[in-house]
Each structure stands twice: as C-alpha cells, then as structure tokens.
MILUMSE-955510 format. One line per 4 residues: number of its first residue (from 1); their letters; for each residue x, z, y of N, C-alpha, C. Coordinates in Angstrom, 3 decimals. Layout:
BEGIN
NUM> a> X/Z/Y/X/Z/Y/X/Z/Y; ...
***
This chain:
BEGIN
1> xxxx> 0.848/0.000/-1.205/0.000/0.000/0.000/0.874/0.000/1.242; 0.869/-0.296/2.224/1.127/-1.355/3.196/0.554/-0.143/4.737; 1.269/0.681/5.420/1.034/1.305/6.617/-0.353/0.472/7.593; -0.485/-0.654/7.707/-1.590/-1.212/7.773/-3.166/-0.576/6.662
5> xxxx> -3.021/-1.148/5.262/-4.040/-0.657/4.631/-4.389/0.642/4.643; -3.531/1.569/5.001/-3.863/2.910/5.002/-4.728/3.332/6.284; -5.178/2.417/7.417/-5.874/2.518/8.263/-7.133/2.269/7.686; -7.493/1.093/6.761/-8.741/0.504/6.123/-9.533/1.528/5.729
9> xxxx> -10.719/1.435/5.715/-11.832/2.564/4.744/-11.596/1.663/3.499; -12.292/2.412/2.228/-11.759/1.923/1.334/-12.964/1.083/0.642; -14.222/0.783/1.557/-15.248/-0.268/1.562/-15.361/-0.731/2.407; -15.887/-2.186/2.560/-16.467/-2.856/3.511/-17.633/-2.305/4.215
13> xxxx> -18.373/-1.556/3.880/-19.726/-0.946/4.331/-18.884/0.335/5.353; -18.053/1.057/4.549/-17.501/1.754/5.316/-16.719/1.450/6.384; -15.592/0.440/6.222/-14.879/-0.150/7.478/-15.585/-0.845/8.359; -17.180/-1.416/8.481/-17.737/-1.494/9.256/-17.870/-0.745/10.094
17> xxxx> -18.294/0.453/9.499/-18.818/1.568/10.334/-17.950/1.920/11.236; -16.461/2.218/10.454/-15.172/2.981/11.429/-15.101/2.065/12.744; -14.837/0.667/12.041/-14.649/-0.390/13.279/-15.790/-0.008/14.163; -16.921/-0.274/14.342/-18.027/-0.318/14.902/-17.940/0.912/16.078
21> xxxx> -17.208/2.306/15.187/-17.432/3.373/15.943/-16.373/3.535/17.058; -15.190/2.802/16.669/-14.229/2.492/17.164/-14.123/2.068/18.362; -14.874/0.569/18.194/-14.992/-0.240/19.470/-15.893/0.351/20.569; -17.100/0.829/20.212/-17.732/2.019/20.881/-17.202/2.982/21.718
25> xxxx> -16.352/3.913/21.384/-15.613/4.789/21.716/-14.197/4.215/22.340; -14.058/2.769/22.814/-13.382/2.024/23.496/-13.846/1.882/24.547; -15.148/1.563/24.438/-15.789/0.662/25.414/-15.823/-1.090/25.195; -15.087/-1.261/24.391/-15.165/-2.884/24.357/-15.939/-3.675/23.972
29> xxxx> -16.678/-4.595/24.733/-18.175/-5.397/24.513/-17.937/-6.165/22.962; -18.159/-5.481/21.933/-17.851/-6.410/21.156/-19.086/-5.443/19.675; -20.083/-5.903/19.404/-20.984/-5.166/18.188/-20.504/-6.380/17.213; -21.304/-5.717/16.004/-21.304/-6.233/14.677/-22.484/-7.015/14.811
33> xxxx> -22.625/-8.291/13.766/-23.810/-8.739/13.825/-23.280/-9.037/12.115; -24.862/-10.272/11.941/-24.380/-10.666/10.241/-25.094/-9.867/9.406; -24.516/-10.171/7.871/-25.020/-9.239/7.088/-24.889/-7.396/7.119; -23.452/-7.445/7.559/-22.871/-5.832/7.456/-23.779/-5.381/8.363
37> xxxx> -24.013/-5.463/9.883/-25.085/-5.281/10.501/-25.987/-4.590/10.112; -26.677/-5.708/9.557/-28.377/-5.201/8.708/-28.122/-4.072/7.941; -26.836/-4.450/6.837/-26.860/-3.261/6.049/-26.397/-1.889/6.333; -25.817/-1.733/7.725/-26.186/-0.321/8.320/-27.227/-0.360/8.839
41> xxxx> -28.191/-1.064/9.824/-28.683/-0.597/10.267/-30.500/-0.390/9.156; -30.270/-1.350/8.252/-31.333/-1.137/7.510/-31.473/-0.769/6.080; -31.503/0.508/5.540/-31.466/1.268/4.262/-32.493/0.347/3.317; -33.007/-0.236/3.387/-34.136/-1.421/2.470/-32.892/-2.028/1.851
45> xxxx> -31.939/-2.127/2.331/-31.314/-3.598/2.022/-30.108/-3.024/1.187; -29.959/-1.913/1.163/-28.867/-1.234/0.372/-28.893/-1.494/-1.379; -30.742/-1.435/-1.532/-30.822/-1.358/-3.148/-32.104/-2.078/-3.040; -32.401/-2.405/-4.483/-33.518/-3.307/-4.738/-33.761/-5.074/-4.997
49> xxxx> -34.700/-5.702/-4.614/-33.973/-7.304/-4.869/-33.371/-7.656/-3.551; -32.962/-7.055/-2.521/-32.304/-7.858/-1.409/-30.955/-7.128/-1.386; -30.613/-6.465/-2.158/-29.573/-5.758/-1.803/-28.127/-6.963/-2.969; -26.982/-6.919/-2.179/-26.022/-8.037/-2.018/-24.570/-7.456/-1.790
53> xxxx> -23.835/-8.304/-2.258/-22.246/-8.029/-1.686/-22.026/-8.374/-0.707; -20.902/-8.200/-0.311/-20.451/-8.673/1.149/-19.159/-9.018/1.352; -18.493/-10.185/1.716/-16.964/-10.359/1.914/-16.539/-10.559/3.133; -16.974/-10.150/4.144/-16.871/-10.472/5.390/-17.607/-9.646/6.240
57> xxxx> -16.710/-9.106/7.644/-17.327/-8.919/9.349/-17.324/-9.729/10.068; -19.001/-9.736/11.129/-19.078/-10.420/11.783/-19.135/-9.680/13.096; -18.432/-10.062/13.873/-18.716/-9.495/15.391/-18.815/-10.839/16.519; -19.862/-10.425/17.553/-19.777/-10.894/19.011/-19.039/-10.232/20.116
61> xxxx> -18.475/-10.637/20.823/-17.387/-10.054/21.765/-17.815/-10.520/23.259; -18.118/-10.054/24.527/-18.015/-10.542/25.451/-16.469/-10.986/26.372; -16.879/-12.137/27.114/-15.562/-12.860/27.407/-14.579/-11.956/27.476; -15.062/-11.014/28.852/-14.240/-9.874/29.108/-13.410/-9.399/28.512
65> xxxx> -14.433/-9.312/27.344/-13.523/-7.866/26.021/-12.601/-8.954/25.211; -12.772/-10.429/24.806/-11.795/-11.011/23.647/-10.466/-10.518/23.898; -9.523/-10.072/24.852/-8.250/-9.727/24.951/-7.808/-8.483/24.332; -9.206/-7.821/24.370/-8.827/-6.392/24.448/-8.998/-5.986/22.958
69> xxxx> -9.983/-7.203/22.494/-10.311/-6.796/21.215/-9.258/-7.538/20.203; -8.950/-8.841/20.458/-7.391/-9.083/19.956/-6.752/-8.152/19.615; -6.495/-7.150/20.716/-5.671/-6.039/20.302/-5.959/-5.173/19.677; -6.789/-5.027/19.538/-7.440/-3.868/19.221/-7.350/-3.970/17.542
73> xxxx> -7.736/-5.756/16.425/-7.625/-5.613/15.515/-6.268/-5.823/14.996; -5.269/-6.007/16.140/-3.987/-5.973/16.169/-3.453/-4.829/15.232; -3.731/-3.629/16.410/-3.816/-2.301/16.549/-4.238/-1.558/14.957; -5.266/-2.465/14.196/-5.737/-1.874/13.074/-5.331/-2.172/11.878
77> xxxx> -4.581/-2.961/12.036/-3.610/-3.779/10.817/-4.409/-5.118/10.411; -5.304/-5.330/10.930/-5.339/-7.294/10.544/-4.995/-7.791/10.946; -4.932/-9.106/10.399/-3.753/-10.302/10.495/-4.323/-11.156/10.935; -4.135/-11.834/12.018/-4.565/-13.123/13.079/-4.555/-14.076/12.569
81> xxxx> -5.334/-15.171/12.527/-5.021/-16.911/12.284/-4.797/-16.923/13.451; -3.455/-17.277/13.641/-2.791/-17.746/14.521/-3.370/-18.836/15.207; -3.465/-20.177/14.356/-3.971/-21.363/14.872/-5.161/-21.529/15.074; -5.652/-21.101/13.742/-7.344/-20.734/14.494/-7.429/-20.331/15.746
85> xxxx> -6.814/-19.176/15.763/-6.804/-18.618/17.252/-6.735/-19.358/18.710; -5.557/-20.002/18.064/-5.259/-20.453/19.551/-6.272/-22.138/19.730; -6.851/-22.710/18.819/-7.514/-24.104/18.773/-9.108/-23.631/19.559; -9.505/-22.518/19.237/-11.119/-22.462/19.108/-10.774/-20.898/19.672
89> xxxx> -9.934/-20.317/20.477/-10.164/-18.664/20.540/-11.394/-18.614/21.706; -11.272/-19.841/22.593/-12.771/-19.929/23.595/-13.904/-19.273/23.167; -14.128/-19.475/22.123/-15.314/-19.452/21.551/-15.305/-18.919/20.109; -14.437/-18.422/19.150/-14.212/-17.865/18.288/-12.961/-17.519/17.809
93> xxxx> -13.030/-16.576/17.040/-11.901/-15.629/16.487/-12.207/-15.645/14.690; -10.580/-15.366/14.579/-10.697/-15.166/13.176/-10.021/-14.019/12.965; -9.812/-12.770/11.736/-8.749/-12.178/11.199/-9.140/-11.992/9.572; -7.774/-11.326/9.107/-7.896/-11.262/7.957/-7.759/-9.338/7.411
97> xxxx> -8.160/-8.698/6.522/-7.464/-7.704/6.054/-5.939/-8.145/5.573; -5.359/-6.553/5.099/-4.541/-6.971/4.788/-4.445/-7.438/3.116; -3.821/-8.030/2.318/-4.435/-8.257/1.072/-5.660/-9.158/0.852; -6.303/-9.938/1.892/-7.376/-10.600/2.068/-8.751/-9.828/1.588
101> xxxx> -8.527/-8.443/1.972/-9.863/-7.639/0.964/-11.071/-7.902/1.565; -10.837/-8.414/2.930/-12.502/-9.244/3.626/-11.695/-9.475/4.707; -12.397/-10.528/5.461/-12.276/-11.802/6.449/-12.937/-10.560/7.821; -12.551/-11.184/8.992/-13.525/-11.217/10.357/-13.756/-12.134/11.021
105> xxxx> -14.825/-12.528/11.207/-15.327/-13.730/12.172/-15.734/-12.987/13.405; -14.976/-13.693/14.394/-16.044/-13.254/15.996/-16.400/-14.174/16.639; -17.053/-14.375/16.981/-17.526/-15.753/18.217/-17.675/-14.634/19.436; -17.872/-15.414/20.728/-17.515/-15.164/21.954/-18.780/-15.357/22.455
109> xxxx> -19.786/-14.346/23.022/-20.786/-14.085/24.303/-21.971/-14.996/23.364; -21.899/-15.891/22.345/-23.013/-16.563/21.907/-22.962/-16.804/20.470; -23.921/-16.988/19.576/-23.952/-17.556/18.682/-24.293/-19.183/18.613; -24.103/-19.936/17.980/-24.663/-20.914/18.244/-24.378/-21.483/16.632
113> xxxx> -25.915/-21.770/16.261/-25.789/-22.222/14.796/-26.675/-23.325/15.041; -27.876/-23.411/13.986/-29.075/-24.293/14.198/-29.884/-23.970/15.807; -29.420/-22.684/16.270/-29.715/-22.585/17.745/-29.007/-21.993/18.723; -28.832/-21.655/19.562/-28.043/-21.155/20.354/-28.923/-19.384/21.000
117> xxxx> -28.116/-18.607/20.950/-28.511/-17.062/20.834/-27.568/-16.728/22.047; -28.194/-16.441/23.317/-26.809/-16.090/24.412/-27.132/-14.769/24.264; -25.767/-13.791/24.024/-25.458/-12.916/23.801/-25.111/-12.297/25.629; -24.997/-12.882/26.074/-24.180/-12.314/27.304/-25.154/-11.317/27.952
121> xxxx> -24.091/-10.170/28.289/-25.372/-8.805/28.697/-25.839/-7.959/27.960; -25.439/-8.042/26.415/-26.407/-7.525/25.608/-25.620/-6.842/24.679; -24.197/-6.291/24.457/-23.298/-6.250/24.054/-22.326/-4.426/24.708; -23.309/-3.537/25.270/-23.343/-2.375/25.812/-24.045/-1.589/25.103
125> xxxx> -24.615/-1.815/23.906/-25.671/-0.873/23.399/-25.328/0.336/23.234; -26.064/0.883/22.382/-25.377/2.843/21.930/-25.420/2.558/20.376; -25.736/1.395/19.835/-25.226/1.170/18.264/-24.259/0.196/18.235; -23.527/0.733/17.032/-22.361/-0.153/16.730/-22.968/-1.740/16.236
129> xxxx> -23.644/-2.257/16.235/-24.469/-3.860/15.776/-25.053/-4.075/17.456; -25.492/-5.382/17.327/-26.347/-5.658/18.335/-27.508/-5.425/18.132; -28.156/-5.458/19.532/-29.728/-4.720/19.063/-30.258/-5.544/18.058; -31.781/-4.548/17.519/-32.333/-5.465/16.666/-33.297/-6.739/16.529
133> xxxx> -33.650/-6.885/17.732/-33.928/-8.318/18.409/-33.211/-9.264/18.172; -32.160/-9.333/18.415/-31.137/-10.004/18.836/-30.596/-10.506/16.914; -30.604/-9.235/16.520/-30.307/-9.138/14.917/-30.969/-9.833/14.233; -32.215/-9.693/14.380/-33.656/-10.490/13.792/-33.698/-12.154/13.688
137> xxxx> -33.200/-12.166/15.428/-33.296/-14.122/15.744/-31.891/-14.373/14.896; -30.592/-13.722/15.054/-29.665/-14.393/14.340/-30.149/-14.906/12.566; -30.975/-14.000/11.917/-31.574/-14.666/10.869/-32.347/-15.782/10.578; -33.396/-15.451/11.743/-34.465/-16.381/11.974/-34.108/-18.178/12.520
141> xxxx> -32.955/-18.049/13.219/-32.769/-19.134/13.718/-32.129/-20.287/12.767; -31.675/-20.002/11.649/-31.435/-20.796/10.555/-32.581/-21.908/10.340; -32.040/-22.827/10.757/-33.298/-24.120/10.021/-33.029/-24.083/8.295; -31.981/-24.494/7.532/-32.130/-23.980/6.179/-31.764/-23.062/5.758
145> xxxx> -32.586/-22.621/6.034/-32.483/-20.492/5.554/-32.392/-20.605/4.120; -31.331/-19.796/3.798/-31.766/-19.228/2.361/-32.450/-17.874/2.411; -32.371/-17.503/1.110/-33.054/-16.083/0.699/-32.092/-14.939/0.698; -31.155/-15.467/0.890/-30.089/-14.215/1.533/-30.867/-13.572/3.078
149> xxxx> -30.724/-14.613/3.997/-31.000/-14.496/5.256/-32.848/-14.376/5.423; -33.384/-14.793/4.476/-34.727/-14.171/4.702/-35.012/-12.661/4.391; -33.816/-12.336/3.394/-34.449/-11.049/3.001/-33.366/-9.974/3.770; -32.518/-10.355/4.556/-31.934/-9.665/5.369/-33.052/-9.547/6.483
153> xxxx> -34.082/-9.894/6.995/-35.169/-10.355/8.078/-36.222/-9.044/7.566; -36.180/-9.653/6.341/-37.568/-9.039/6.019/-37.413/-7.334/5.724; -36.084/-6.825/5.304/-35.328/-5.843/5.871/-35.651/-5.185/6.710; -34.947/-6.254/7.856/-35.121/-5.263/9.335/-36.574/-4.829/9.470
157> xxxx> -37.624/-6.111/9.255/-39.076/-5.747/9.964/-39.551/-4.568/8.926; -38.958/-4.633/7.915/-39.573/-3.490/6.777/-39.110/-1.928/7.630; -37.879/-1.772/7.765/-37.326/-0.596/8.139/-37.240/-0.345/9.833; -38.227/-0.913/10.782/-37.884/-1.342/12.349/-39.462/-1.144/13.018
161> xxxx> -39.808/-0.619/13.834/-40.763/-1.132/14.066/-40.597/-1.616/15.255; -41.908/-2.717/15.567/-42.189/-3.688/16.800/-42.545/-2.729/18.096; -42.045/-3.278/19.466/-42.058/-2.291/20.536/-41.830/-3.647/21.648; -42.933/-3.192/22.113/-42.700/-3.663/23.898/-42.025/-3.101/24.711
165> xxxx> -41.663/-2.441/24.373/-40.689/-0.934/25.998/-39.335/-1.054/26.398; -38.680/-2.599/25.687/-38.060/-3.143/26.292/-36.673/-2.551/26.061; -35.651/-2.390/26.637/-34.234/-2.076/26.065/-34.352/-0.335/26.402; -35.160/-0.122/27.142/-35.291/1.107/27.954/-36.569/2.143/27.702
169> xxxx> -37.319/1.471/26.779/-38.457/2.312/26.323/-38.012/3.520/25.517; -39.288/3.744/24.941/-39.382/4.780/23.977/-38.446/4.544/22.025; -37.771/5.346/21.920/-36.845/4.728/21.046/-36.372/3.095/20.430; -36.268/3.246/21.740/-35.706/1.201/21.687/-34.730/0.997/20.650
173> xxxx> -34.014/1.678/20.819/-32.620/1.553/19.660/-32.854/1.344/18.069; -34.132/1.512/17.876/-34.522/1.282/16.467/-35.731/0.921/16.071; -36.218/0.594/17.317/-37.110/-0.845/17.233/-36.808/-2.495/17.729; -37.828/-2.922/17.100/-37.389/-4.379/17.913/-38.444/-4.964/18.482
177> xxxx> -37.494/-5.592/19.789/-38.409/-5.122/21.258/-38.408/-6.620/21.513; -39.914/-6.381/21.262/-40.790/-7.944/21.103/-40.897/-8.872/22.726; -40.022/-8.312/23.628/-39.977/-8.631/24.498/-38.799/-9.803/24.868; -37.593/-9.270/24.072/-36.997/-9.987/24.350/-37.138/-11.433/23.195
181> xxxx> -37.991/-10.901/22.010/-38.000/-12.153/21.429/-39.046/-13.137/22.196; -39.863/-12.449/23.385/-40.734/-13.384/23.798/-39.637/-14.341/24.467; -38.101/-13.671/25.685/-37.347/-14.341/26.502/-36.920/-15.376/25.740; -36.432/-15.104/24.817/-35.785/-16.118/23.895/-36.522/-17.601/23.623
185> xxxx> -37.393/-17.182/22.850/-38.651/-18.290/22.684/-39.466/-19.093/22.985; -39.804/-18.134/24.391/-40.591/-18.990/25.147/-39.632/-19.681/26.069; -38.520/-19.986/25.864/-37.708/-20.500/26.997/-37.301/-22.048/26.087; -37.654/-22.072/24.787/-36.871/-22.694/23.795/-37.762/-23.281/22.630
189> xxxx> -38.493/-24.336/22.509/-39.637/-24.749/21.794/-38.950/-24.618/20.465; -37.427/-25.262/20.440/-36.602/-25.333/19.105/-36.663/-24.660/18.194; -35.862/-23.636/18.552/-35.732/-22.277/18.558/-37.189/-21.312/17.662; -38.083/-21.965/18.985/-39.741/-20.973/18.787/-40.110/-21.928/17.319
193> xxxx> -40.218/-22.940/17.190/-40.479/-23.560/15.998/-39.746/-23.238/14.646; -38.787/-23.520/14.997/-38.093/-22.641/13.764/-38.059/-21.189/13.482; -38.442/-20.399/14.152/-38.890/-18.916/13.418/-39.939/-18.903/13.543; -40.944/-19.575/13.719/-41.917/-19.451/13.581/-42.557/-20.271/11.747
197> xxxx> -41.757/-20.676/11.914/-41.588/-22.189/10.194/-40.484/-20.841/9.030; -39.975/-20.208/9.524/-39.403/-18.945/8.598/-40.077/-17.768/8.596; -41.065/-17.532/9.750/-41.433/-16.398/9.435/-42.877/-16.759/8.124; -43.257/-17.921/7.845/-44.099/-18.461/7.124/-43.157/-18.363/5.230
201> xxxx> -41.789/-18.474/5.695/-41.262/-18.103/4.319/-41.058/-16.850/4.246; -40.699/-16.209/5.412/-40.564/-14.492/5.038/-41.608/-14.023/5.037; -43.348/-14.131/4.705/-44.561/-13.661/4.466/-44.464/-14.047/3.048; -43.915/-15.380/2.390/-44.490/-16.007/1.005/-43.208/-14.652/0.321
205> xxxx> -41.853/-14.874/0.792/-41.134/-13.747/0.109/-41.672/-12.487/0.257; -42.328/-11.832/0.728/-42.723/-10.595/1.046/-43.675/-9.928/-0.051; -44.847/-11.379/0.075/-46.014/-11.690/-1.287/-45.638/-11.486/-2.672; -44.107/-12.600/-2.907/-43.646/-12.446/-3.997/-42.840/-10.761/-4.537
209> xxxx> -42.230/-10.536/-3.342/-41.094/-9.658/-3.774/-41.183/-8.467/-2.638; -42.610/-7.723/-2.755/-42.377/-6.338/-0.999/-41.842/-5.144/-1.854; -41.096/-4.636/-1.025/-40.461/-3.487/-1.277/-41.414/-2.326/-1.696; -40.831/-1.115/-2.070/-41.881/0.205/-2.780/-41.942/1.315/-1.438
213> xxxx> -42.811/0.801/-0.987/-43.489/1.836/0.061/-42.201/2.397/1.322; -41.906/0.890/2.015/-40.860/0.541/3.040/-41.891/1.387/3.986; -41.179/1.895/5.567/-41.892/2.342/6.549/-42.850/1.226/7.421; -42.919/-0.327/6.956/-43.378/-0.904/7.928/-43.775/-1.755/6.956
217> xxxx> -45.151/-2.193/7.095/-45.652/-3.134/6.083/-45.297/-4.699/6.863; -44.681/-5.571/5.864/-43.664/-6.367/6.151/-44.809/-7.453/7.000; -46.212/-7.742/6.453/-46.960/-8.947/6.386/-47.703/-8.534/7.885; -47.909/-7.174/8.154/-48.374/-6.693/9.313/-47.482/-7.059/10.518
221> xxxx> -45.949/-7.212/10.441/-45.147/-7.408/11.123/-44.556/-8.361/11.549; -45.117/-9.271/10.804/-45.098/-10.841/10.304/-45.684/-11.437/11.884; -47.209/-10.705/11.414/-48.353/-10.914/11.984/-48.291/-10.629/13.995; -47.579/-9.365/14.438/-47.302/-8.772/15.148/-46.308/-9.926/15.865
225> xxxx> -45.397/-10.368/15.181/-44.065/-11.139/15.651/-45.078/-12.231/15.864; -45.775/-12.846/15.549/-46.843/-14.396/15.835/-47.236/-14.065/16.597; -47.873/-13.168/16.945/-49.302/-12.969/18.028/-47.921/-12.442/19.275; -47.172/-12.522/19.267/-46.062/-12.225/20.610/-45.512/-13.339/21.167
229> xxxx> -45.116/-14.262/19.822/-44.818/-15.701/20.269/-45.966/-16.160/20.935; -47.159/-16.242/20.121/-48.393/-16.846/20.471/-48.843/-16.656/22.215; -48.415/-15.180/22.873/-48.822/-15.091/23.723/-47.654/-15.117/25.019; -46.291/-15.422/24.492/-45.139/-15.230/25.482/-45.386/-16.468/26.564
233> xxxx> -45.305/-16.145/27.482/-44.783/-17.119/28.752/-44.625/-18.133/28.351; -44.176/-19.673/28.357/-43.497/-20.600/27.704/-42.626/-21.610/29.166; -41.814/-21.675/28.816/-40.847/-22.308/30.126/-41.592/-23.472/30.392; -41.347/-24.329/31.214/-41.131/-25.675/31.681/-40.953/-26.564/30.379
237> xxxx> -39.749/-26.331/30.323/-38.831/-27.175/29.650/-39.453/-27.292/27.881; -40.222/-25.575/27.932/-40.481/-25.469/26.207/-41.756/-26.567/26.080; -42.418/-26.382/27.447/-44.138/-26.986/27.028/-43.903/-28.827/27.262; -42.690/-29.112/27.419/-42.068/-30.976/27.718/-41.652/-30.614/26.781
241> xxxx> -40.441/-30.143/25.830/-40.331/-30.728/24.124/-41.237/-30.463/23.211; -42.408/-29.162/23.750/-43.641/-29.475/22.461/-43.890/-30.385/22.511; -44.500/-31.451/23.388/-45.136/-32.412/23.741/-44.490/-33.332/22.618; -43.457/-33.880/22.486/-42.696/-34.559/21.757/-42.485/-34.195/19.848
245> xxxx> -42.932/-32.530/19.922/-42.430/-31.983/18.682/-41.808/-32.645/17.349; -42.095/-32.878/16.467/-41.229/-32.913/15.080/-40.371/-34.253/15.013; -40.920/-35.147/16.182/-40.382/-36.436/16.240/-38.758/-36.589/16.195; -38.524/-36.034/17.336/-36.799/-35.614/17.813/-36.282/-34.253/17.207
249> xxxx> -35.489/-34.383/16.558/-34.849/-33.075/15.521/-34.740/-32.272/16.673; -34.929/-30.751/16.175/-35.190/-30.244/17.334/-34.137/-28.994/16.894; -33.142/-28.658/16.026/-31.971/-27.942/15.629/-30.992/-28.574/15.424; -29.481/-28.033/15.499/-28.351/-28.309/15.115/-28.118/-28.371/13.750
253> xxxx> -27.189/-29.199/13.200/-26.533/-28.799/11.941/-25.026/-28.808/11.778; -24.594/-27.805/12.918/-23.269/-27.772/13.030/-22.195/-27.424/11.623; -21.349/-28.081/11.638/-20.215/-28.214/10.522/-19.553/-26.933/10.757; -19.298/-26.512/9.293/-18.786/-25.403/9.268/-17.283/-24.863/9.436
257> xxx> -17.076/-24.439/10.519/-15.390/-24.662/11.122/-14.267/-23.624/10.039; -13.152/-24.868/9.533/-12.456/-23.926/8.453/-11.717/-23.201/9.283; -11.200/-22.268/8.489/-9.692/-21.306/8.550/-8.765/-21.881/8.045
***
C-alpha cells in the first residue's frame, strides 16, 4: 500500500462520503452527482432490485472552484489524466485512484448529455451531492435511459418528497423542489419531452417492480411531477419548438469522450 491509498476509505460508498465531506468543509463549489449521489442520498437504492455496483465518482465543479479542486484531488492521492486534462479541462476532468480501484469524472458548471442541465449557482448546498432536483433531471434527461437510471429516479421519488418551498423552504434539503424542475422545463420543450416520455417508463417500472413500503408512493409522485410540468410557465422559445415537436430531433446523442 502506497502513502496515497492510505488516505482512501476502503469503499467507494464510503470514499464518497469522505470526499463529499471534504470538499464541504473546504468550501469548494464542487458536489457529487451520478449514481454514488443517489446512493447516499437515497437508502431504497442500497438493497432490493435497484440496488447495483459502482466503479466510479461523479462530481460538478463550478468554474471558480476547477483549480482548487485539481488540487485538492492532488492533495488526496489521485492520479490526473494529464492529457485528458489539459484537451477538455474547460469543461471536464478526469482522475484515477490509486491502483485504478474507481475512476472520477467531473464536468464543469453543466452537464450536458441528451440535454443540457446548467449547474451554475447551484453548487453551495449543505449536502455533499447536488440538490435533489437537479439529481432527479440528471436521470431523467437521458433520451435512452436504461433501467439503471430509471431506477436510480424512481429511488429518489420513493425516498424524497415533492415541495414547492423552493431552495429555502421547509426542509428543502430532502425534498425535491418542484420548482426548480418547473425553471428547467418550462424553458426547454426538449428537455420537458423527454422526462416527461421517462417518467411514463418510471410508472411502467414502478407497476412492475415498487419497493416494500418506501416513504413515498412512487406512482403518486409520478403523478405530482406531471401536474407541475403540466402547469409550469413555458418560455417563448419552449411554446415555438412544441409547435414543430417530434419532427426535428429534439436531444443530443453526444459521443462518449475516452480517457
């Protein structure tokens, strides 16, 4: 063992956490998102049919913080892709453990998969993940979702409940605050179409496969998340590409960038 590994927890579930608590107690804009995410923040997903391995952290970083957080996994004994680094560090990061015992991916202020998720602003919370809004759409926004990522979804809404009160309400931190999924959505027909076309598979998975007496009945929440879309604001811009809908592909299918 290697003065580096002796920093590591000796799980991935666990070295989430340390990291997480870490960067926190830094200050540096940078949460967990992804699977590890969910699986702290949602005990459903630990055991049962959604429960999964994991070979990898995912974090978002604001611009600000990428320098600081460089160092920081410097500081903890992982190992940089160098070139990665320096080709794509704009916009993403890579590291390694030591021994390759799991990967880190970070992207920078956004996600951007089949949709684009701006992170910027949102990256101050009081949990080590990003909120669970924010957590929710990173699932949802998959145009070919698998059943990994549906039942990481169906997770959160199982163990989360729905809240209007915004980042600042009444225990915001462990609900998800249907407000900002209205900002998101209604700004973005794409976007709104495609979780709205998954939340239709995360009801049929729910049917097939609901958990044993979760705190939040999954199909009720389903229901709750529609009737929010149904009634959010809708931009300019969202109610000119409905107009057009299924005609013009309306998601990305960005290529998956190696290491």
């Amino acid at each position: 063992m290697t003065e580096a590994d002796g920093l590591l927890a000796a799980d991935i579930q666990a070295e989430a956490a340390r990291l997480g608590g870490l960067l926190l107690s830094a200050g540096i804009p940078a949460r967990l998102m992804g699977g590890m995410a969910v699986w702290l923040r949602s005990p459903s997903v630990r055991q049962g049919p959604f429960a999964r391995s994991y070979a990898d952290l995912d974090f978002v970083v604001a611009t600000k913080g990428a320098i600081k957080l460089k160092a920081f996994f410097l500081e903890q004994g992982y190992l940089p892709d160098q070139f990665f680094n320096a080709l794509h560090g704009a916009t993403r990061l890579y590291f390694q453990a030591p021994g390759a015992r799991w990967s880190v991916d970070v992207v920078v202020d956004e996600l951007a998969m089949s949709h684009k998720l701006d992170l910027r602003g949102r990256l101050d919370g009081p949990a080590v993940t990003i909120e669970l809004a924010d957590l929710l759409l990173t699932k949802l926004q998959v145009w070919e979702i698998n059943r990994k990522d549906l039942g990481d979804a169906l997770c959160l809404l199982a163990d989360h409940p729905l809240a209007e009160g915004g980042r600042n309400g009444p225990a915001a931190a462990e609900a998800i605050d249907l407000g900002r999924i209205a900002e998101v959505l209604g700004a973005d027909w794409g976007f709104c179409h495609t979780v709205e076309r998954n939340l239709g598979g995360l009801a049929e998975l729910w049917a097939k496969e609901p958990l044993a007496a979760p705190p939040n009945d999954v199909a009720a929440q389903v229901a709750g998340l529609r009737a929010a879309i149904e009634r959010a604001p809708k931009s300019f811009g969202w109610k000119t590409r409905a107009r057009v809908g299924e005609r013009v592909r309306w998601y990305e299918t960005p290529e998956e960038v190696r290491h």
